[in-house]
N, C-alpha and C positions, 0 to 999 in steps of 0.2 A: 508518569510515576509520581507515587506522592511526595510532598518535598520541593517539586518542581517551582518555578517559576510561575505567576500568570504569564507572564510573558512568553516563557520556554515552551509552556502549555498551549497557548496562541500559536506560536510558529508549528507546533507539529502536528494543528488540529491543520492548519492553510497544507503544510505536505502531504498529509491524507487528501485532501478535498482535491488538491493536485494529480497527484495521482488517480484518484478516481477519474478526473475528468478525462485524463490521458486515457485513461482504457473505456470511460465510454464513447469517447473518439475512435479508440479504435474498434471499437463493436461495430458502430457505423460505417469504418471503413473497410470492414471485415464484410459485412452485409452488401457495401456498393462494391465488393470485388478487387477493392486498391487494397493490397495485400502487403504493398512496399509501407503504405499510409500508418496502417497498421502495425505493422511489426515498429514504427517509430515511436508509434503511441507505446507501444507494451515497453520498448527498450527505455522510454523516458519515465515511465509509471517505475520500472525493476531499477531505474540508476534511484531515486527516490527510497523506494526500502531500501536498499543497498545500505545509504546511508543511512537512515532511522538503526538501521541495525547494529551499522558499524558506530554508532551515536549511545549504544547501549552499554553499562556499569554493569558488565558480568559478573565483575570481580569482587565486587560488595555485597554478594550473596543473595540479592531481593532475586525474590520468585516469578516478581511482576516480569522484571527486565530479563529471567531467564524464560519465561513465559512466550515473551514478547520476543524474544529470540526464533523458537519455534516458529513462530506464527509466520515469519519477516521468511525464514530460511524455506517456509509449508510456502509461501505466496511466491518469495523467487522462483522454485522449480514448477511450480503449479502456473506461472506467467511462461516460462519458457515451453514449458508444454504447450499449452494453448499456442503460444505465436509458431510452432514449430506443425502443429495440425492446423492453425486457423478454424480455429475453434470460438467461435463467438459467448459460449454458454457458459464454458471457463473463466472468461474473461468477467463474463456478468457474477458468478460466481466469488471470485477477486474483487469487485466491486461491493458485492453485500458484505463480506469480510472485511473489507476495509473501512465501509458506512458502520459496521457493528462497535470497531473499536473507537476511529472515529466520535461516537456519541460518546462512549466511554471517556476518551481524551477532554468532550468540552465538559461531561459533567465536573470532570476534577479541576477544569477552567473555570466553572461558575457560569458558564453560557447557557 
């Protein structure tokens, strides 16, 4: 959000990137069949927005952080679905969403 920190901006572009990696972990282990592998990937990718979410100033009115609300609450049910079908395609899905904002996050980093 704008206002932010470099720094604060830093730390929640590295939790995106985290998360991603966690669910493209678990695509791969969605694909070789470990399904336990998998659902640990998505459950560590979902405690990650969890927090991003609960990290959000509803209260101050910005659009961005009511925005960014949506998207956190669209990706939590949208990850439990997928780990609940084992659905790899969702997952990748939650990945380019996450890569979209992501850029977003470093542009206002200056990265």
């Amino acid at each position: 959000m704008p206002g932010l920190s470099v720094h604060t901006d830093k730390i929640i572009t590295i939790l995106y990137e985290k998360a991603m990696m966690y669910l493209t972990q678990a695509i791969r282990e969605l694909d070789a069949d470990n399904v336990p592998a998998a659902s640990s990937g998505i459950k560590a990718a979902q405690d990650i927005i969890i927090e991003l979410n609960s990290s959000l100033d509803l209260e101050g009115g910005s659009n961005v952080a009511k925005n960014l609300n949506r998207i956190y609450n669209f990706l939590s049910r949208h990850l439990t679905k997928a780990n609940t079908e084992h659905n790899p395609q969702m997952l990748r899905e939650a990945v380019a969403l996450l890569e979209e904002i992501n850029q977003s996050w470093k542009t206002l980093a200056g990265d």
